[in-house]
C-alpha positions in Angstrom: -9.5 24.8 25.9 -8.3 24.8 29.4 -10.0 21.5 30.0 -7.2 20.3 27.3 -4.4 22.5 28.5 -4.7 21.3 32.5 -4.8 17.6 31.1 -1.8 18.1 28.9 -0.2 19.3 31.6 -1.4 16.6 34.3 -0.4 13.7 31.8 3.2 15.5 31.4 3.4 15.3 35.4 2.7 11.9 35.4 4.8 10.8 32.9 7.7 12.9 34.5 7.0 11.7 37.9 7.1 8.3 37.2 10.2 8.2 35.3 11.3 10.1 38.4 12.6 13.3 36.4 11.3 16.7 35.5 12.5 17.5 31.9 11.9 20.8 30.5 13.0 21.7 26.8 13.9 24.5 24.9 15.6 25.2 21.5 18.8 25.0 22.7 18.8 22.6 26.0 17.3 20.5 28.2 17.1 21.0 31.7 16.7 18.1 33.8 15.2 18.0 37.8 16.0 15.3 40.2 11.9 14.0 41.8 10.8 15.9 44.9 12.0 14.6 47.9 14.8 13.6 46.7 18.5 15.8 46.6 18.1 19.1 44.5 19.2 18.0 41.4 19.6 20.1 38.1 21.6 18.8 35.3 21.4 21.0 32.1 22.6 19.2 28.7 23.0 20.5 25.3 21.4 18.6 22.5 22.7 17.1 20.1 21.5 16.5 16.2 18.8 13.5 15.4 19.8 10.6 13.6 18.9 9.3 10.3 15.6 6.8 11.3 16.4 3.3 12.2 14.2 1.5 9.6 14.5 -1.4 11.5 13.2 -0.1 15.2 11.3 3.0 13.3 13.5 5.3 15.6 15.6 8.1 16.0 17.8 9.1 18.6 20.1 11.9 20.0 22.8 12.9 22.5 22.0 15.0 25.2 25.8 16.3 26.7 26.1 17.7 30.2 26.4 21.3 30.2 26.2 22.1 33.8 25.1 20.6 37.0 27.3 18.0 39.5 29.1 15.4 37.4 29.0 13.0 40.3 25.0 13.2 40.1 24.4 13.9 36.6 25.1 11.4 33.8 27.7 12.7 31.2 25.6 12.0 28.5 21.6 10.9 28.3 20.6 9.4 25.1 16.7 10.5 24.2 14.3 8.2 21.5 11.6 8.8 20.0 9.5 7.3 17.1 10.2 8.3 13.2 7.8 9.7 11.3 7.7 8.6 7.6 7.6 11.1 4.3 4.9 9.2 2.4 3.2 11.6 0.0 0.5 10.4 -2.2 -1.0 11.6 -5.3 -4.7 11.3 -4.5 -6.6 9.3 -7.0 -10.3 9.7 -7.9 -13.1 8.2 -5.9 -15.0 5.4 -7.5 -18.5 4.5 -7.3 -20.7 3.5 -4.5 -20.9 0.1 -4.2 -23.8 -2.0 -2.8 -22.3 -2.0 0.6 -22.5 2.0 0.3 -18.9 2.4 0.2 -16.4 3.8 -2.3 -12.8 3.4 -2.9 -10.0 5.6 -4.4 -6.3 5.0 -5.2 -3.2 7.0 -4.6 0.4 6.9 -5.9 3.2 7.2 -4.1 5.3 10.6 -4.8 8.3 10.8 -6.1 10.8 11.6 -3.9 8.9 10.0 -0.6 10.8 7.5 1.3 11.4 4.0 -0.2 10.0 2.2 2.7 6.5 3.4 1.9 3.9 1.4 -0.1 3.8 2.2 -3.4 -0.1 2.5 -3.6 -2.6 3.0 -0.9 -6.4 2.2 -0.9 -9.0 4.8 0.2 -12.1 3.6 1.3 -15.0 5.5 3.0 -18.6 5.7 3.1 -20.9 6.9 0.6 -23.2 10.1 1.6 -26.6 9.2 1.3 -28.7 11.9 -0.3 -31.7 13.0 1.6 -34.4 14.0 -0.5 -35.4 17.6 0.6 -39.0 18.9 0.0 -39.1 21.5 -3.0 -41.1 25.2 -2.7 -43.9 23.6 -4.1 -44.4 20.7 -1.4 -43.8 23.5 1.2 -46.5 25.6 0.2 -49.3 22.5 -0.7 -48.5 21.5 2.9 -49.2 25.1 3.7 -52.5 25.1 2.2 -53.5 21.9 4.0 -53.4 23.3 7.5 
């Protein structure tokens, strides 16, 4: 768990670093650092609401607005993206037989209500669990009497 939590944390840096900001968020605002090494720098913005999704860039943006910090070294307004996420909801189907590649198929429905960009149907397929044969009480104890 802390073997996930220091690399979360070291990929974050990274990411932050390059861009050459420190962002940290909260509910309510985002606080933005200036790189090391560089003049002290904190620009604080209050967010704005996300937009509807783009359906053709599969985004979403919003407004960040400066809240406080130096107007002459923090932009007015920062724009952040990121990618949508889509409300497809399926009505599983039932799995089909194993076929003789040992695989086996099953169909689901799109839900009412999910968005209209989503296929209509989706195919399932996965493969089949082979059955292993497991010895019964009787085999146990012949084998028993054998040694």
């Amino acid at each position: 768990m802390k073997w996930l939590l220091l690399t979360t944390l070291a990929v974050f840096l990274a990411v932050a670093v390059a861009e050459g900001e420190v962002w940290e968020e909260d509910d309510h605002e985002v606080l933005i650092r200036s790189e090391r090494g560089t003049k002290n720098q904190e620009c604080r913005y209050s967010k704005g609401g996300w937009s509807e999704c783009d359906p053709k860039t599969n985004q979403r943006s919003r407004t960040l607005t400066l809240k406080k910090g130096d107007q002459t070294n923090c932009e007015s307004t920062k724009t952040m993206q990121k990618k949508c996420r889509k409300a497809c909801r399926y009505e599983k189907g039932t799995w089909g037989e194993c076929n003789p590649q040992a695989q086996m198929t099953r169909t689901d429905k799109l839900k009412q209500g999910s968005d209209a960009s989503c296929e209509q149907k989706r195919e399932i397929t996965k493969k089949c669990k082979t059955k292993v044969a497991k010895p019964t009480k009787g085999k146990k104890a012949a084998r028993r009497n054998r040694n």
